[in-house]
Structure formats: C-alpha cells, structure tokens
N, CA, C and O atoms as a printed pandas DataFrame, in Angstrom:
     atom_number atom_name residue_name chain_id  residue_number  x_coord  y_coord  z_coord
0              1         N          UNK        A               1   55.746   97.967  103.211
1              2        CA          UNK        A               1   56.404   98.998  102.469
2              3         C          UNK        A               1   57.791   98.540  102.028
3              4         O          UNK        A               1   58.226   98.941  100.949
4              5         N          UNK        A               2   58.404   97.847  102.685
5              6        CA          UNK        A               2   59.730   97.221  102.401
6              7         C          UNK        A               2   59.527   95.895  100.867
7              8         O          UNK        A               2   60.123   96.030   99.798
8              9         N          UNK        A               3   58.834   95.059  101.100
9             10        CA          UNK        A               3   58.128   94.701   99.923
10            11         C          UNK        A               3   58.192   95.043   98.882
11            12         O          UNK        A               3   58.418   94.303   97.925
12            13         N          UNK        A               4   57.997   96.318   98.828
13            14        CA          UNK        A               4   57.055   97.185   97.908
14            15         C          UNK        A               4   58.612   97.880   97.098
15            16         O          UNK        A               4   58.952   97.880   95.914
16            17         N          UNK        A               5   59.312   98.438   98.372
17            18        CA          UNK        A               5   60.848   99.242   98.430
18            19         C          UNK        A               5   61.504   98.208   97.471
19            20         O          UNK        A               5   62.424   98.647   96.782
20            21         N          UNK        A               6   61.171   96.921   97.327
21            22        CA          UNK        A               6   62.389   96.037   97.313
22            23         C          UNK        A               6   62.082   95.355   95.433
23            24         O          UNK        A               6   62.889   95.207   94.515
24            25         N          UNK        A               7   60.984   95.158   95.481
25            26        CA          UNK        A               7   60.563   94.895   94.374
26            27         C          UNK        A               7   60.903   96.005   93.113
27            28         O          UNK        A               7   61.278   95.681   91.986
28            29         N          UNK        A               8   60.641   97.594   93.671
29            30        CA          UNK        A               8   60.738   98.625   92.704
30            31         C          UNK        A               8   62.464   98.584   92.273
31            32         O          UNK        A               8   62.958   99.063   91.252
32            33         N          UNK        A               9   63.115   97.923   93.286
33            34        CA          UNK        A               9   65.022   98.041   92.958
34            35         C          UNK        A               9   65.109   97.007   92.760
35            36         O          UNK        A               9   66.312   96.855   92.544
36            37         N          UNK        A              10   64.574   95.959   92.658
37            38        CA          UNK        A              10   64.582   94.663   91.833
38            39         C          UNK        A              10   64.368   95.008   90.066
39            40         O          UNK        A              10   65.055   94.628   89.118
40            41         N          UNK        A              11   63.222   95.814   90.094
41            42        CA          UNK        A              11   63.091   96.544   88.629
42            43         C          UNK        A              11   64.012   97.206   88.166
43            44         O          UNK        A              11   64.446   96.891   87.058
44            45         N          UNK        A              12   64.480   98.120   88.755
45            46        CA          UNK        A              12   65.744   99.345   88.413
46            47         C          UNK        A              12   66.537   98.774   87.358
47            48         O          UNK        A              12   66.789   97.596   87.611
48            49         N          UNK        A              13   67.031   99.178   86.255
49            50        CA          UNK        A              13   68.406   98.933   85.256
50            51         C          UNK        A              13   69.515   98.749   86.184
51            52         O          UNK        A              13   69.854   99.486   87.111
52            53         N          UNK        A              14   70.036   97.634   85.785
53            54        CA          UNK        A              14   71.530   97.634   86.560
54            55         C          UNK        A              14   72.360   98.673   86.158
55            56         O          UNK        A              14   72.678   98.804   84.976
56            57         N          UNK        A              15   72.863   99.670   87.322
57            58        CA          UNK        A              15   73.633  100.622   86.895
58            59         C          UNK        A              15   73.006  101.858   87.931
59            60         O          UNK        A              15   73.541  102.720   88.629
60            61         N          UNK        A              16   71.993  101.580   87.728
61            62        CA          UNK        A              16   71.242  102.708   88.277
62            63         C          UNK        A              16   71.227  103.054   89.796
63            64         O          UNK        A              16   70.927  102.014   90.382
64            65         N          UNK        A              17   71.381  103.861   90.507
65            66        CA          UNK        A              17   71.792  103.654   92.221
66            67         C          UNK        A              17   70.147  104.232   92.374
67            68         O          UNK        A              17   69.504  104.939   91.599
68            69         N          UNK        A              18   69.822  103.723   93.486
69            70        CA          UNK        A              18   68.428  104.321   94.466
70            71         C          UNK        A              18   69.403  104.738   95.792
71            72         O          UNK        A              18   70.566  104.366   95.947
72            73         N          UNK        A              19   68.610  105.621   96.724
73            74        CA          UNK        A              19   68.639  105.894   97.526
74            75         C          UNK        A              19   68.696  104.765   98.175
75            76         O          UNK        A              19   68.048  103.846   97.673
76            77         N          UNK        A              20   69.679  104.392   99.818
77            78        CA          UNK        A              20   69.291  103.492  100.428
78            79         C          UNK        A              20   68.686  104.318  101.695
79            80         O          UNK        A              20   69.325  105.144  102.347
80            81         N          UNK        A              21   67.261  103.921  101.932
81            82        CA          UNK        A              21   66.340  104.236  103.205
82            83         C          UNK        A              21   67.627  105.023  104.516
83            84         O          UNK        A              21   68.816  104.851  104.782
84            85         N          UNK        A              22   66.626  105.808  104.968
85            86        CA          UNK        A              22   67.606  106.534  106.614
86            87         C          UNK        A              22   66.307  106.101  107.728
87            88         O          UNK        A              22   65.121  106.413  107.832
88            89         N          UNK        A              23   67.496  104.985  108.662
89            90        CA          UNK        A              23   66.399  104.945  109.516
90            91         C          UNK        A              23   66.764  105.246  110.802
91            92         O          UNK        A              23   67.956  105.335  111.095
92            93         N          UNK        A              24   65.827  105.427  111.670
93            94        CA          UNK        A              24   65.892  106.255  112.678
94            95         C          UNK        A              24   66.006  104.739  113.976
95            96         O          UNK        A              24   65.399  103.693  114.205
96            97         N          UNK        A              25   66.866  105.300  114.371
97            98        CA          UNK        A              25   66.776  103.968  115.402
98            99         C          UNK        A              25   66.737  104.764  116.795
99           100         O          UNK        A              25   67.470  105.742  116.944
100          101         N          UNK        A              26   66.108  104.451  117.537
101          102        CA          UNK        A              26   66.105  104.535  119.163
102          103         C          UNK        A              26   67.020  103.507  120.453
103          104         O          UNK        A              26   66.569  102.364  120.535
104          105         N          UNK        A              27   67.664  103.678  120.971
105          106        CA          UNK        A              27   68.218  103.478  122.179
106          107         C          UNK        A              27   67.545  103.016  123.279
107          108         O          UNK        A              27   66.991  103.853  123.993
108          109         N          UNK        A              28   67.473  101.743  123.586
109          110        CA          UNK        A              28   66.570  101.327  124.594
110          111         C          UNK        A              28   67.327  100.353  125.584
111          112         O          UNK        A              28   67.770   99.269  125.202
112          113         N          UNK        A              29   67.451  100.838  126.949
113          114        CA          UNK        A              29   68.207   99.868  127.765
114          115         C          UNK        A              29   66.805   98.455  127.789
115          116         O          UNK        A              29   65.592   98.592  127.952
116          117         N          UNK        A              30   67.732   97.017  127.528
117          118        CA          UNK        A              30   67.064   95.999  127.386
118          119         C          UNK        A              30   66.542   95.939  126.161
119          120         O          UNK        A              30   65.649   95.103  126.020
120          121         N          UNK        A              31   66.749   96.388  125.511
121          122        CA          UNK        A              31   65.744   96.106  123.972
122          123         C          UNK        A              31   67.025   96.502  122.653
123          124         O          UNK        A              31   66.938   96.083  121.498
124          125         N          UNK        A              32   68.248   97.455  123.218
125          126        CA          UNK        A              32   69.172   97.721  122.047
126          127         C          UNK        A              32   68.232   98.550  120.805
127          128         O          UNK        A              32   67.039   98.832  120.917
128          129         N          UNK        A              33   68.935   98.792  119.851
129          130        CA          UNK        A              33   68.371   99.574  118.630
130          131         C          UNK        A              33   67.075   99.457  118.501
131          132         O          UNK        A              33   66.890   98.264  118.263
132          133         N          UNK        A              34   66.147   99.959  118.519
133          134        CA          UNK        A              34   64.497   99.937  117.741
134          135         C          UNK        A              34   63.945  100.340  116.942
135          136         O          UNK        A              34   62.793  100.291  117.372
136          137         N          UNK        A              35   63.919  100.626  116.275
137          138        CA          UNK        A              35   63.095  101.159  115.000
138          139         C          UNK        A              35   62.213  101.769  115.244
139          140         O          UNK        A              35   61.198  101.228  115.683
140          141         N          UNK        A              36   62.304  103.351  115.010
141          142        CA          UNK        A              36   61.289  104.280  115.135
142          143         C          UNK        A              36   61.108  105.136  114.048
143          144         O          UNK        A              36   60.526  106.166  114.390
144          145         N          UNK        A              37   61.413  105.083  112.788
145          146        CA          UNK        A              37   61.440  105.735  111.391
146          147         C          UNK        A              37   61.965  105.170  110.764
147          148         O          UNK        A              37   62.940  104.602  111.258
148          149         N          UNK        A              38   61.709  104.975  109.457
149          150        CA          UNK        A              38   62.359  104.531  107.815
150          151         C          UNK        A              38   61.685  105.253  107.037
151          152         O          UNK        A              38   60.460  105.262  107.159
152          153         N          UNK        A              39   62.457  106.197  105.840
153          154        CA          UNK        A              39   62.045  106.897  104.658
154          155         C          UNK        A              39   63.461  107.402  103.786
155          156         O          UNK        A              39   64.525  107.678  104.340
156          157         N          UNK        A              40   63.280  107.442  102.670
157          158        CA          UNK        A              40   63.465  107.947  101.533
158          159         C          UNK        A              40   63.853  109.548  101.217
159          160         O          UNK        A              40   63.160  110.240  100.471
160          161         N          UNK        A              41   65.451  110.195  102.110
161          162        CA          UNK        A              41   64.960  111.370  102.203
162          163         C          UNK        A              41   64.654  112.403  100.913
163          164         O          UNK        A              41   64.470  113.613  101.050
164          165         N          UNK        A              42   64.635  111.652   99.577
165          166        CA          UNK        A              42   64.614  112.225   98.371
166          167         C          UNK        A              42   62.925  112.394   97.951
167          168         O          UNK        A              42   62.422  112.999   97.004
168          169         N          UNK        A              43   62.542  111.921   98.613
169          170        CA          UNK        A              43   61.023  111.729   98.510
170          171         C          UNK        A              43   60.115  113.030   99.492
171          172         O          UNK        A              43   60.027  112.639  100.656
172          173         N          UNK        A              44   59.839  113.609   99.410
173          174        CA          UNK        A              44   58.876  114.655  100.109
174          175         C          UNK        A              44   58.602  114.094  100.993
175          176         O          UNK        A              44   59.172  114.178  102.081
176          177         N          UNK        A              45   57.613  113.355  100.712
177          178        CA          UNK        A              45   56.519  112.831  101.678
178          179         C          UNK        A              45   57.501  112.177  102.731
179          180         O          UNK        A              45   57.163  112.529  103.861
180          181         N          UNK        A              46   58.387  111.507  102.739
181          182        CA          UNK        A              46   59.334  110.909  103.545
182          183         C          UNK        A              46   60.005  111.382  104.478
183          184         O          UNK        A              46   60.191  111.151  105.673
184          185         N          UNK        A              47   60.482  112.397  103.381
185          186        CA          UNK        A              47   60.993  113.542  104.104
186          187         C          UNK        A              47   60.187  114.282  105.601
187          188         O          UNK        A              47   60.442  114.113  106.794
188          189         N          UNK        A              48   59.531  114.819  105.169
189          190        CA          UNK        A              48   58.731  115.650  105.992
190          191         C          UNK        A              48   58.572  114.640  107.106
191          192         O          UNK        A              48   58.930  114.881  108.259
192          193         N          UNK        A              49   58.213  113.898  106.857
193          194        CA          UNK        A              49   57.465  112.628  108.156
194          195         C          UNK        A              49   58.992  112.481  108.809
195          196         O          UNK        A              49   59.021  112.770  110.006
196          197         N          UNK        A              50   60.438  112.026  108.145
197          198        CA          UNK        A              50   61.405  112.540  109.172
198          199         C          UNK        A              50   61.788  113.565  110.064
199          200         O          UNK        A              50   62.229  113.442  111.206
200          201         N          UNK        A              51   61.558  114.643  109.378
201          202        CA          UNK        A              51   61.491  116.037  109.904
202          203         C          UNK        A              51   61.027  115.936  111.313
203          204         O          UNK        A              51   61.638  116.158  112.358
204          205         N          UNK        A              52   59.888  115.577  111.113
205          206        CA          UNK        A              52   59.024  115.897  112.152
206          207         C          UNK        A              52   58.950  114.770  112.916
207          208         O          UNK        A              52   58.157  114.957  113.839
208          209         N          UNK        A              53   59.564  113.386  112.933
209          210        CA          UNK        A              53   60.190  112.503  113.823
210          211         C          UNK        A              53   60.986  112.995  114.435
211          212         O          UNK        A              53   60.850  112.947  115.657
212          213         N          UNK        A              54   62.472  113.865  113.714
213          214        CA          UNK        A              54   63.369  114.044  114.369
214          215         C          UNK        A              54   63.157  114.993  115.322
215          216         O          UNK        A              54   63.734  115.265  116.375
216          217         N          UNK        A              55   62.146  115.477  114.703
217          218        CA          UNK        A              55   62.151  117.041  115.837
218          219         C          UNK        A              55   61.002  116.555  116.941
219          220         O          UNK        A              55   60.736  117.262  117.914
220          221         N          UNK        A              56   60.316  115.218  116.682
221          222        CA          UNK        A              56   59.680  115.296  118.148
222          223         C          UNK        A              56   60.774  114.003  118.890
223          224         O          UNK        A              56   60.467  113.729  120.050
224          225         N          UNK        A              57   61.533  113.516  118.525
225          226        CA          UNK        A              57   62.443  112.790  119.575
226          227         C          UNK        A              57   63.692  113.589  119.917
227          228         O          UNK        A              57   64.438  113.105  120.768
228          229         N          UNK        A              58   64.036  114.837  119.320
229          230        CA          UNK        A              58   64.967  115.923  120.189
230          231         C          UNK        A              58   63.332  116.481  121.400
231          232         O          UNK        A              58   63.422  116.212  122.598
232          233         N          UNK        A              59   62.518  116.934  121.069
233          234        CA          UNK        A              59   61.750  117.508  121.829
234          235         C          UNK        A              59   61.360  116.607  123.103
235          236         O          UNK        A              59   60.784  117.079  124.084
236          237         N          UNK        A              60   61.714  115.337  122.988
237          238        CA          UNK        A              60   61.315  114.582  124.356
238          239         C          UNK        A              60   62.840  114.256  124.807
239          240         O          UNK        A              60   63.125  113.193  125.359
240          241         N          UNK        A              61   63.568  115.028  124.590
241          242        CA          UNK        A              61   65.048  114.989  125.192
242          243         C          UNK        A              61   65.876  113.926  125.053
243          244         O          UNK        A              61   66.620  113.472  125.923
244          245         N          UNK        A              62   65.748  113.579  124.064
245          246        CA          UNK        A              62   66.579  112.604  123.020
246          247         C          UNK        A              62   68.098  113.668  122.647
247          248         O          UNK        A              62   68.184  114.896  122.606
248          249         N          UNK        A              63   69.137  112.620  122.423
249          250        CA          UNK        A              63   70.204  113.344  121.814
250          251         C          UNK        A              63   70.236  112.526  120.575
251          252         O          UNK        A              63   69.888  111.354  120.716
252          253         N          UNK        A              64   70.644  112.982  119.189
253          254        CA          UNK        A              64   71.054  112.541  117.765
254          255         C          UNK        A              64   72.405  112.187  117.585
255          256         O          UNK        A              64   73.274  112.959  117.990
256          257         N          UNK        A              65   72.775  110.879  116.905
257          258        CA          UNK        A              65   74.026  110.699  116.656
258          259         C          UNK        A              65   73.784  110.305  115.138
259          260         O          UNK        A              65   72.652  109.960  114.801
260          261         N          UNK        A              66   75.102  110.358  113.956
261          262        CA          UNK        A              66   75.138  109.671  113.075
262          263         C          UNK        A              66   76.348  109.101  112.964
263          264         O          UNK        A              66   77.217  109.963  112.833
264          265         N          UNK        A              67   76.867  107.725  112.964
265          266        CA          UNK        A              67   77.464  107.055  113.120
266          267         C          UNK        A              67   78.664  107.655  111.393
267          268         O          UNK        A              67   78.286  108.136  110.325
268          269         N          UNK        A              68   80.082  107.312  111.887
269          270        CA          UNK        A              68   80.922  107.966  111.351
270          271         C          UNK        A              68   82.154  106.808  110.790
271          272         O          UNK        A              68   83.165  106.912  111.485
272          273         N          UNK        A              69   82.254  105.947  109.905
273          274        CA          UNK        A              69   83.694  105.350  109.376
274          275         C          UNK        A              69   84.552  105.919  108.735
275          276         O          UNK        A              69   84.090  106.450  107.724
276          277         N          UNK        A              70   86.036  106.098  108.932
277          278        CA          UNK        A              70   86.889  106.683  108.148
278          279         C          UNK        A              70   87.534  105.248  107.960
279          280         O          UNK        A              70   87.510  104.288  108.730
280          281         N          UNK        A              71   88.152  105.390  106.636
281          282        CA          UNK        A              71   88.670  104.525  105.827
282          283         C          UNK        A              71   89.644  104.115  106.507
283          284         O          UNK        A              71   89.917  103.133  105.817
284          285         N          UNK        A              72   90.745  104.091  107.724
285          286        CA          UNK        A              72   91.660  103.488  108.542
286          287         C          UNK        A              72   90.928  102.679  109.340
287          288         O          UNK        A              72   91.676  102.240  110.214
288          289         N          UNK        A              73   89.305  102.078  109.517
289          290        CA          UNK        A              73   88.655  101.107  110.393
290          291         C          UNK        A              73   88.167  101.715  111.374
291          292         O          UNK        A              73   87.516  101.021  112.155
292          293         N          UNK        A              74   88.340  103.539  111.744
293          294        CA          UNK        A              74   87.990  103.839  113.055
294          295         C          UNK        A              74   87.130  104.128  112.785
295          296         O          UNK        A              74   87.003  104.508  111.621
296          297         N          UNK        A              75   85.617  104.138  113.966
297          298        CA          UNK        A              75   84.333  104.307  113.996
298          299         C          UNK        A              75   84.200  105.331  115.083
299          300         O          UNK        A              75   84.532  105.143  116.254
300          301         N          UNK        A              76   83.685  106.430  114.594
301          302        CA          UNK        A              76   83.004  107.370  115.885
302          303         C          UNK        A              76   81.190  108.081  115.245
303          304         O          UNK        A              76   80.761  108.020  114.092
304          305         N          UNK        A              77   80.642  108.564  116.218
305          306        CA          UNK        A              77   79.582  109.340  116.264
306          307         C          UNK        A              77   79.506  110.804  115.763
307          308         O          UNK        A              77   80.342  111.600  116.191
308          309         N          UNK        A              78   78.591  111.197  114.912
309          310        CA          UNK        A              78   78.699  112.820  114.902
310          311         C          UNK        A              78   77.370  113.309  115.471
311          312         O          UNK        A              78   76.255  112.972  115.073
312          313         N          UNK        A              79   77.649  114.133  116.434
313          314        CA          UNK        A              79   76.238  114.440  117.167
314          315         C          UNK        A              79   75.507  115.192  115.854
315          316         O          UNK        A              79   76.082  115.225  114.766
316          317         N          UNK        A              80   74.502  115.647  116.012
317          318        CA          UNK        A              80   73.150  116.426  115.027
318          319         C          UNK        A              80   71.816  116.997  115.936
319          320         O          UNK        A              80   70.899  116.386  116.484
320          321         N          UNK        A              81   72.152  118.516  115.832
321          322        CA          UNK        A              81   71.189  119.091  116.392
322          323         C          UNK        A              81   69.247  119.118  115.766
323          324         O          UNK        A              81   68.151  118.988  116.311
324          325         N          UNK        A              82   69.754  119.366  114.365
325          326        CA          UNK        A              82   68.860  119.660  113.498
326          327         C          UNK        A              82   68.822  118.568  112.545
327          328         O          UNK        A              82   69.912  118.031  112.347
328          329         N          UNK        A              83   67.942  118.164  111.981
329          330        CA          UNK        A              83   67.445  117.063  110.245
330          331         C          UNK        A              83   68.389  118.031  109.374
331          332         O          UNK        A              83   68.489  117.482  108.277
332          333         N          UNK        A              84   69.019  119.056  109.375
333          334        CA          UNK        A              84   69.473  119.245  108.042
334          335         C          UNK        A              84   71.159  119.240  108.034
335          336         O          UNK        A              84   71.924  119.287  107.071
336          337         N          UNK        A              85   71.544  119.138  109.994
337          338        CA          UNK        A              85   72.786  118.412  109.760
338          339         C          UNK        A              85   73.126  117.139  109.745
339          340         O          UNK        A              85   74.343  116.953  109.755
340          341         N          UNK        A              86   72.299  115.975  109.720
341          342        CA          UNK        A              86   72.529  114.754  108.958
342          343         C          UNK        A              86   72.704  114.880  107.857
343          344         O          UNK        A              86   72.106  115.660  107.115
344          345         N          UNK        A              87   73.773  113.938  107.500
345          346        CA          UNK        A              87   74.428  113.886  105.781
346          347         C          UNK        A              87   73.445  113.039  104.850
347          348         O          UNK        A              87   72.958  111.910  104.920
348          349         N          UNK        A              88   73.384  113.976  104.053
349          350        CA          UNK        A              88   71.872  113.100  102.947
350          351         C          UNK        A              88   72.389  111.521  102.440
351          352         O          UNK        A              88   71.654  110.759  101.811
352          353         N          UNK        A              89   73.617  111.240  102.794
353          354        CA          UNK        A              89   74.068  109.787  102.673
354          355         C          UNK        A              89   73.932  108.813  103.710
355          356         O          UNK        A              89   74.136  107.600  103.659
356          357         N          UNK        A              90   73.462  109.713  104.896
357          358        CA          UNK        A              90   73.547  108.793  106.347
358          359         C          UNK        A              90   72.757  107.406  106.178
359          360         O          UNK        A              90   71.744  107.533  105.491
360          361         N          UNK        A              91   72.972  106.264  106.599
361          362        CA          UNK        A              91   72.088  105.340  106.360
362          363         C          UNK        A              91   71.388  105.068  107.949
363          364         O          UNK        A              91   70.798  103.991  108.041
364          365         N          UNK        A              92   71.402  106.035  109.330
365          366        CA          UNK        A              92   70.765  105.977  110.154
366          367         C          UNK        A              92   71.412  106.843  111.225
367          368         O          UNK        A              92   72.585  107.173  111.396
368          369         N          UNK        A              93   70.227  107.127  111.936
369          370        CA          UNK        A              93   70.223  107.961  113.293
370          371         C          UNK        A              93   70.103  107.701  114.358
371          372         O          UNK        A              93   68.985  107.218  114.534
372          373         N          UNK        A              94   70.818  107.765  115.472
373          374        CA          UNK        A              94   70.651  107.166  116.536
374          375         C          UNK        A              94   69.942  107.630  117.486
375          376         O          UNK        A              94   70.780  108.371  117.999
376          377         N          UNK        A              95   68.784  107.777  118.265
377          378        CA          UNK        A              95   68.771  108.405  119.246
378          379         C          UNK        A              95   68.957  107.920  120.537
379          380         O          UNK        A              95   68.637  106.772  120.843
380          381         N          UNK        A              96   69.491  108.776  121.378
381          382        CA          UNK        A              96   69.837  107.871  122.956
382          383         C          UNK        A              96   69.254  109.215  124.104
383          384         O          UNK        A              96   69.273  110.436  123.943
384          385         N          UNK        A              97   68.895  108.604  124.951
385          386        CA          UNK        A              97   68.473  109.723  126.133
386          387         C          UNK        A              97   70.213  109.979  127.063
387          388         O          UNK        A              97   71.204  109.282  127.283
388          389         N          UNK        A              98   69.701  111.592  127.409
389          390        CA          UNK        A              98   70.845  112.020  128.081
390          391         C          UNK        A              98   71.061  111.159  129.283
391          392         O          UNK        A              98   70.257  110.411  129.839
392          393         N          UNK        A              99   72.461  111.447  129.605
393          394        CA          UNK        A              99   73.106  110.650  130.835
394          395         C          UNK        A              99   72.517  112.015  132.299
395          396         O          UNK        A              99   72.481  113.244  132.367
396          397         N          UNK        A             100   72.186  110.941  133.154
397          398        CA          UNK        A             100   71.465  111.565  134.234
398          399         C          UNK        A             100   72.312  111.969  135.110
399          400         O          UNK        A             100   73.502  111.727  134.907
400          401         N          UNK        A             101   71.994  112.532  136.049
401          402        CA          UNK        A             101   73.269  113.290  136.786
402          403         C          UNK        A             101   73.946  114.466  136.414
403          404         O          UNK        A             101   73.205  115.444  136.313
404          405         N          UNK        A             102   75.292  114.680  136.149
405          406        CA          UNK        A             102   75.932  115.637  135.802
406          407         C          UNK        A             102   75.803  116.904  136.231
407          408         O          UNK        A             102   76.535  117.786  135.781
C-alpha cells in the first residue's frame, strides 16, 4: 500500500499538497514504537478503520498521546481521549499502557 501511496504523489502536480498518512504507533517495552495503523484520515474508508483502531486500543487500556512541537524547540505530548481530539494534521499516535501501581 505504501508503493501504491507513493507512486500516486509521485504523479501529483507540483504544488499540490496530499495528506501525509497518521500512524498509529504502539509502545512496547523491548521492541520501542510498532506499527499498529496507517491511513489517510481524509479518506472514509481509512478513516473508519482508525476509528475503530483507536477505540479498540483505548478499550484494552491503552493511553493516547499526540506528540506536540512549538516553534522555540520544545517537545511535549497531548493526551487524546477520543479519534476526534487528534488534530487532523497529526502525523501519529502514540499508544502506551498505564503505569502500574499508583
């Protein structure tokens, strides 16, 4: 599918912006970031199939982050309860399991 993604913006008129993909990354002690979703959220079909990623990795007690740069170099996290408070610009989601204890 990336192939496929890459060739169609190889075609595009210069000038023209595409969407860049939102992907869903997972949190794995020993393994770091993983890849558990990529789609197009302008696309339906993409869409929906995020939707319903995001809402079954909150449902297995996952927490959501979307990673945050402000123009002075500082980097922080914005948590996200729901798919419709990620920013339709996000270029990925983090998920991490809660801290145990507490």
């Amino acid at each position: 599918m990336n192939s496929l993604r890459h060739a169609e913006r190889a075609r595009a008129p210069r000038g023209v912006w595409h969407n860049q993909p939102v992907r869903f990354l997972r949190m794995k002690p020993g393994h770091g970031e993983v890849l558990i979703a990529e789609g197009d959220v302008e696309l339906a079909q993409d869409e929906a199939r995020l939707v319903a990623e995001f809402r079954r990795q909150l449902d297995a007690g996952l927490w959501a982050a979307v990673p945050v740069s402000h123009g002075d170099g500082r980097r922080e996290a914005k948590m996200v309860r729901t798919f419709e408070d990620v920013p339709r610009d996000a270029d990925r989601v983090i998920f991490f399991p809660r801290a145990a204890g507490g």
